[in-house]
N, C-alpha and C positions, 0 to 999 in steps of 0.2 A: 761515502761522505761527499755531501755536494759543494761545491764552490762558496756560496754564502757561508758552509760550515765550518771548511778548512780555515777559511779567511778569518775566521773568527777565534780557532786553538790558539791558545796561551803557550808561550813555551813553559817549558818547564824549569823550575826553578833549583835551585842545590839549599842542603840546609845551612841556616844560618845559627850562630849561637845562639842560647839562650838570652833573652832580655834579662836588665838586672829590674828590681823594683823600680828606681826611678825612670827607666823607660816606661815599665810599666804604667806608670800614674800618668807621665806624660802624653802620654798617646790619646789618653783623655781629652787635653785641649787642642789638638791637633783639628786644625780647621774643618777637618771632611766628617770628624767622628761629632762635633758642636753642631753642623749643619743637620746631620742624620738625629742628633738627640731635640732641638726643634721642630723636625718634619715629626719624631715619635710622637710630641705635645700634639701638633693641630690633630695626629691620628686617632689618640684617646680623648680628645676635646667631643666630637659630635656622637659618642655611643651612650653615652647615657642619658643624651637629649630624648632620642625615640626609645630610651629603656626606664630604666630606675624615676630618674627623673622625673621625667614623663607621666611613670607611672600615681609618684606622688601626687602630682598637681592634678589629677585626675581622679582620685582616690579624697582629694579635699576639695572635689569639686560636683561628690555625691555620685560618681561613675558607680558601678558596683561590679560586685568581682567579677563576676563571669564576663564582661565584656573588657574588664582589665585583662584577665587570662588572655583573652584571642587575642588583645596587642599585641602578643610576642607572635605574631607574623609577621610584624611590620620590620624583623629583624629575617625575612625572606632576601633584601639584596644582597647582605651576609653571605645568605645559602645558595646563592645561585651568580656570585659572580665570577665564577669561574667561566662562565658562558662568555663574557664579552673582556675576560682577560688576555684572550687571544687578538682582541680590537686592540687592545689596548699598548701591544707589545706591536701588532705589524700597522697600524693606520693610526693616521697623522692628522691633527688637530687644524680647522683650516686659522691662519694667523699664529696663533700661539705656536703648533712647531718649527714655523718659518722663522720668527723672530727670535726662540726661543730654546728652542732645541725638540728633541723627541721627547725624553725624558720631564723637563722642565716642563715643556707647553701642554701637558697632560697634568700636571703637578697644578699650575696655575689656573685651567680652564675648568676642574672637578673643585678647586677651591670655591672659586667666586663661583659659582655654581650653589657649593657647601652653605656660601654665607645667605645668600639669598632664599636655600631650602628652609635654614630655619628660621631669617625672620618670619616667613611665612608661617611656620608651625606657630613664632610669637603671637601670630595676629589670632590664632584660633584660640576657641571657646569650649572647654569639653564639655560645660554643662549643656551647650545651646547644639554642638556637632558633632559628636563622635566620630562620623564620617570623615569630615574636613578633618579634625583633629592625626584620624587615619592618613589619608590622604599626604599631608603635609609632614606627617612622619618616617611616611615612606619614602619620598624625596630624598629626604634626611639621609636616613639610610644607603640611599642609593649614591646618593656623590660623597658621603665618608667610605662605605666599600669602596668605589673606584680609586677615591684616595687612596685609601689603603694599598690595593692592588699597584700604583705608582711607586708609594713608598716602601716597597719591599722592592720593589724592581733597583730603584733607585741606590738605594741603599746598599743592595748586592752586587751593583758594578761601577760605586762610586768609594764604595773602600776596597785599598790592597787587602791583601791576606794581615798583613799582621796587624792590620788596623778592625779587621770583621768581628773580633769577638766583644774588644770595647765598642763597638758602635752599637754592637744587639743590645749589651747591657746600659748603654747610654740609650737608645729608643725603647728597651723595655721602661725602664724606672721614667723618660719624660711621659711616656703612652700612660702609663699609671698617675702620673702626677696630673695629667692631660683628664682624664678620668676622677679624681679628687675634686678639682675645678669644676668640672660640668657637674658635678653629685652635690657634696658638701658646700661648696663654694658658692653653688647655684642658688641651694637653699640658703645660705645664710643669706645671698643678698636679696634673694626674694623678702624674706622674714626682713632686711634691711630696709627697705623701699616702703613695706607693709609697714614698719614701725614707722618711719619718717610720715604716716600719713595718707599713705598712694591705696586707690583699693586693690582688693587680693587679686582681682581679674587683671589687673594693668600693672602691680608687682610683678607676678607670672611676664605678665609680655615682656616688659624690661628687663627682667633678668634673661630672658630669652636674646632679646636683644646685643645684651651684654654678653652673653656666648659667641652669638656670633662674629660679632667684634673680634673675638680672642683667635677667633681666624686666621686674621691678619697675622698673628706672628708667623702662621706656616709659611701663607703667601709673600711676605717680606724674607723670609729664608729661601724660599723657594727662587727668589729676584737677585738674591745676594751669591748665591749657588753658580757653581759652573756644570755645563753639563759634563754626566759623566764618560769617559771614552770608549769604554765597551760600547756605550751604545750610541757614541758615533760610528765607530767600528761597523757595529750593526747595522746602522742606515747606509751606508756606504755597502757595504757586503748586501745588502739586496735592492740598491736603489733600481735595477732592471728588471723588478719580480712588478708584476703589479699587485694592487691589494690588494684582491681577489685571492692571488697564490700565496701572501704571503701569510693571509691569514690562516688560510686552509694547513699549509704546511707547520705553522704554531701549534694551530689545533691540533690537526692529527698525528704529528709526534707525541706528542703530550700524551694523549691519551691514549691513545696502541701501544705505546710501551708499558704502559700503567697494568693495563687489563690483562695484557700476554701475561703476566707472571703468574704464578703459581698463588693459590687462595688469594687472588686479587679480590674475589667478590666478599670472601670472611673477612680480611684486614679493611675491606671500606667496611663492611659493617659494622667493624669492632670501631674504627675513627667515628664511626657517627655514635656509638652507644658511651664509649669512656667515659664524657664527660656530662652526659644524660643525667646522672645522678644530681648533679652542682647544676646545672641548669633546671630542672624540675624545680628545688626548693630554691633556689635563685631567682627565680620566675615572681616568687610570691613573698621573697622577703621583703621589701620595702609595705607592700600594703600587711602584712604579717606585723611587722613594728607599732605602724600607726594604728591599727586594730587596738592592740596590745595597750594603748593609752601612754607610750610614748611620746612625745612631740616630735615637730620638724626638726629643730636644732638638735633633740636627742641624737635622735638619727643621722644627722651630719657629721656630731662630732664623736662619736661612737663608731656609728656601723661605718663613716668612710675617715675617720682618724684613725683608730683601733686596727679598723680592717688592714685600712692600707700598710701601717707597719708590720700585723702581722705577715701578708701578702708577701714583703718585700723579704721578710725575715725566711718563711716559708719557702720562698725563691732559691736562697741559697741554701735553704736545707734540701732541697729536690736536687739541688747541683750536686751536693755530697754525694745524696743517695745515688742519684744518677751514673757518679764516677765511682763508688766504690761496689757497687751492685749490679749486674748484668742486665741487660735491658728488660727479659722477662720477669726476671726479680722484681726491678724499679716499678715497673709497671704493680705486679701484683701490690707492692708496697703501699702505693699512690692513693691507686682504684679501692682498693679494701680502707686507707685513711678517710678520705673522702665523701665516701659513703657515710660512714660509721658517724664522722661528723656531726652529718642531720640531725641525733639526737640529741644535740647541744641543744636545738631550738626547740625540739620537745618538752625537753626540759625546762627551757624558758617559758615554756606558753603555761605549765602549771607553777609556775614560780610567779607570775605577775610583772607588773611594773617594777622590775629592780634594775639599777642601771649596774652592780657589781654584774648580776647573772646576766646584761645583755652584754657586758664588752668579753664575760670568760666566753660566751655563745659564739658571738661575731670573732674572739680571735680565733677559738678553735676552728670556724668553719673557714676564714679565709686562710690561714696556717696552712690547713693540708689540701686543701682544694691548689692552693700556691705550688706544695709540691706535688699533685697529681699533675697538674699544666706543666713545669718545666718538664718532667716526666715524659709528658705526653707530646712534648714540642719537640725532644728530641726524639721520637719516634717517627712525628710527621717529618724532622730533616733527614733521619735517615733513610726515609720512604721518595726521597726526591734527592737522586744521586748525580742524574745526567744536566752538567749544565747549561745544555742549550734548550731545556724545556723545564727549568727549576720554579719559572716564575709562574707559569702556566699550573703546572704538578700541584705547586704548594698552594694556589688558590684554589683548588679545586678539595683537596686536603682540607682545608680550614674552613669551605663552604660548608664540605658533606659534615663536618664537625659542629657546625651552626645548626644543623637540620635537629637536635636536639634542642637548642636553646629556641628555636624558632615553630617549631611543627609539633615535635613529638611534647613537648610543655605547653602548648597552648590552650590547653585543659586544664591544667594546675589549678585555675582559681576553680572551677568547679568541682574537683575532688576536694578543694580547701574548704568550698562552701557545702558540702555535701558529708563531710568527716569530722571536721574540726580542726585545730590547728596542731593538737598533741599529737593525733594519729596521721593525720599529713602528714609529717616531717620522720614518722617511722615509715612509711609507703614508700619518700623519699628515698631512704635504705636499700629497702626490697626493689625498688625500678635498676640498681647499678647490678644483680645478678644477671642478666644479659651479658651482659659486657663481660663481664668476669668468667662465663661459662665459654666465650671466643676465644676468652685469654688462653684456657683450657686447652680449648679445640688448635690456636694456632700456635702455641708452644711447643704439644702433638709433633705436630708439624714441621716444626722445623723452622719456622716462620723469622723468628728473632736471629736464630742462630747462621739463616742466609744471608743476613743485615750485613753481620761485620760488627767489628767496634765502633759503636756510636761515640762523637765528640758532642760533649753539650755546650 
């Protein structure tokens, strides 16, 4: 162990008794866990701008599928920021860490960054540039990833232990709400703007606009915030390294431990396949809807009202599952729900325009796809045990996990335009057998069972 490392060990703690309820509830408003539940908002605020969203106003702007499909590359910084999550942990912002901290001045320089990527994306036109349109989404992309990567940092060395579990469940549920807003909320105030009078081209922009804006609460939490002490701790413990070593030595911890293990290269492959199934039909639900002779509004208040409660409700049935079934269980559980799902929207697409058959569709599929994710989230924590390289591990985990949502779906609209939308969504099904044949192989193995008891 080297001197930056030692300097950094926690002592160890003795246990404490149990909380009664009203601790429990309390710990809610406890200042650090209210900061971490507004950094979740601005993180689910910019993902549906270069996705769903996105896709709609795109899709009402006479794009056609096959060139919708290839957007979901523009969900590549996703997939690949684990590459400069290692910048991101050892080098220092010029201004913003000085005045502001390490942690913070990374927070605040990816934000105003964030606001500025998407009015850009506001100003574009997909009928006149798909390129630009591209272009300006990627941006997007790219300074919410690095957000992101901040605010998991953040978050993991700004709450004590007894504070960690209400803050995940406070940044999950704002990151979803955060998500509501950029989807539903986006569209009604577009469909708002467009009814007051405004044309569709400059609704679009302003409701873009108006996302961005909603920035601002991160970057006002993020002003109001102190930094956290771990990672003053941390600056302090290698201020003699230069950033050359310090990145290097982020990096290649991280990743030499990862690969040493045992079916390192089956367990990434199975991270990137689980959730391939939900990203595939995910890929192509929004223009699937509107096809379907749905509206915008359907769609808002349906697939992300409907959704979102089932999601949330789904969430805690994956926690059940999760604590009363074995990891490999859970898994099987999740992956096999998840899949099976898809034929909800099968069934929708020969049922027609009914709004009963699209909220029983959209709740089943977000329902269990909700508990495949929590499932699959305590798989990825228990796959990132050492925490002097947690932040690094886990972005790299949820990239390789993106490479579905982003690479391996980016044909979806061409098998949709090429099948139809009945037998899509059974294709949907048959693409999660991968995944389920690893479960197989790493079960075999031994794979779960060197885990340990996962905490979800």
């Amino acid at each position: 162990m080297n001197a930056p490392e030692a300097a950094l060990q926690a002592p160890s703690s003795s246990k404490k008794a149990a909380p009664s309820w009203r601790d429990g509830l309390a710990v809610y408003l406890q200042p650090r866990v209210l900061i971490v539940l507004f950094l979740g908002f601005s993180s689910g605020l910019p993902l549906a701008l270069s996705g769903s969203t996105l896709l709609i106003w795109m899709r009402e702007s006479g794009v056609d599928l096959g060139t919708i499909g290839l957007f979901a590359l523009v969900g590549t910084p996703y997939t690949l920021k684990f590459l400069w999550a290692p910048l991101v942990d050892a080098l220092h912002v010029p201004f913003f860490t000085r005045i502001f901290g390490r942690r913070r001045g990374w927070l605040l320089a990816s934000q105003l960054l964030l606001i500025a990527s998407i009015v850009l994306l506001a100003l574009a036109d997909p009928a006149r540039s798909a390129a630009f349109v591209a272009f300006a989404a990627l941006l997007v992309a790219t300074m919410s990833s690095t957000q992101d990567i901040v605010v998991d940092a953040f978050r993991v060395e700004s709450l004590p232990e007894s504070e960690q579990a209400a803050g995940m469940a406070a940044y999950v549920a704002a990151y979803r709400i955060g998500m509501l807003v950029s989807t539903a909320g986006a569209l009604f105030l577009v469909s708002a703007y467009e009814g007051s009078g405004i044309a569709r081209t400059s609704a679009w922009m302003w409701g873009y606009v108006t996302m961005a804006a909603l920035v601002l609460i991160g970057t006002a939490t993020a002003l109001f915030a102190t930094e956290p002490e771990p990672s003053v701790r941390a600056d302090a413990a290698t201020s003699s390294e230069t950033a050359f070593s310090r990145v290097v030595h982020a990096a290649a911890g991280a990743f030499s431990e990862f690969l040493l293990r045992k079916d390192a290269l089956a367990a990434l492959a199975f991270v990137v396949l689980f959730k391939f199934t939900d990203a595939f039909s995910g890929s192509m639900t929004a223009p699937f809807v509107i096809d379907l002779g749905f509206s915008r509004n359907d769609y808002a208040a349906i697939v992300k009202g409907f959704g979102l409660a089932a999601t949330l409700i789904g969430g805690f049935a994956g926690g059940f599952v999760a604590r009363r079934y074995s990891l490999a269980a859970s898994l099987w559980i999740g992956g096999v729900l998840q899949a099976v799902a898809n034929l909800s929207f099968s069934w929708l697409a020969l049922a027609g325009v009914n709004h009963w058959a699209l909220v029983l569709a959209i709740t089943a599929e977000n329902f269990t796809s909700a508990i495949g994710t929590v499932i699959f989230v305590a798989y990825l924590s228990a796959l990132c045990r050492n925490p002097l390289h947690t932040a690094t591990q886990y972005a790299l985990l949820t990239a390789l996990a993106a490479v579905g949502r982003t690479y391996l779906s980016s044909g979806a609209g061409y098998v949709a335009k090429a099948t139809g939308w009945p037998l899509f969504f059974m294709i949907c099904v048959v693409v999660a057998v991968p995944s389920l044949l690893l479960l197989v192989y790493l079960q075999r193995r031994g794979h779960f069972a060197a885990l340990g008891p996962v905490r979800v």
